[in-house]
N, C-alpha and C positions, 0 to 999 in steps of 0.2 A: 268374037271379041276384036281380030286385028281388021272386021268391017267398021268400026266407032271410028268416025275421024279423029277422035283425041286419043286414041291407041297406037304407042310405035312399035310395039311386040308384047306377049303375053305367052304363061306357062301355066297349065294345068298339071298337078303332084295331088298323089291320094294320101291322107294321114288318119291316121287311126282315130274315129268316134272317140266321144267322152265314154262311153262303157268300152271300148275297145272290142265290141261286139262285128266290127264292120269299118269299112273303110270309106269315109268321105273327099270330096274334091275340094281344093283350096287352089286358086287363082290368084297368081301375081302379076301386075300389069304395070309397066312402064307409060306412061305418060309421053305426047307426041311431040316434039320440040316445037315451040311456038303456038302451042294450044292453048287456047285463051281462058281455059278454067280447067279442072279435074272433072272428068265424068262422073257422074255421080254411080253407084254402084248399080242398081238398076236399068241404069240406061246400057250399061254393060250386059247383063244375068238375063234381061227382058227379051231380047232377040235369038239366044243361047239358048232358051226354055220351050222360045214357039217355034220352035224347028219340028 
């Protein structure tokens, strides 16, 4: 995530599923000062996935 040029820092927190069977990741991501549009979320999650 902090490779995306419109990313100035970013945190990954695990919060409990809708059954509360398990635990999922939730990503919040600060935006870059002077970055000319919001990344869209994909453009984020896509590089994260193909590792």
């Amino acid at each position: 995530m902090l490779g995306h040029p419109g990313v100035a820092d970013a945190a990954v927190v695990a919060v409990n599923s809708r059954s509360g069977a398990t635990e999922v990741p939730v990503a919040f991501v600060t935006r870059r000062a002077g970055a000319s549009r919001v990344p869209k979320e994909q453009e984020i999650i896509n590089p994260c996935t193909s590792r």
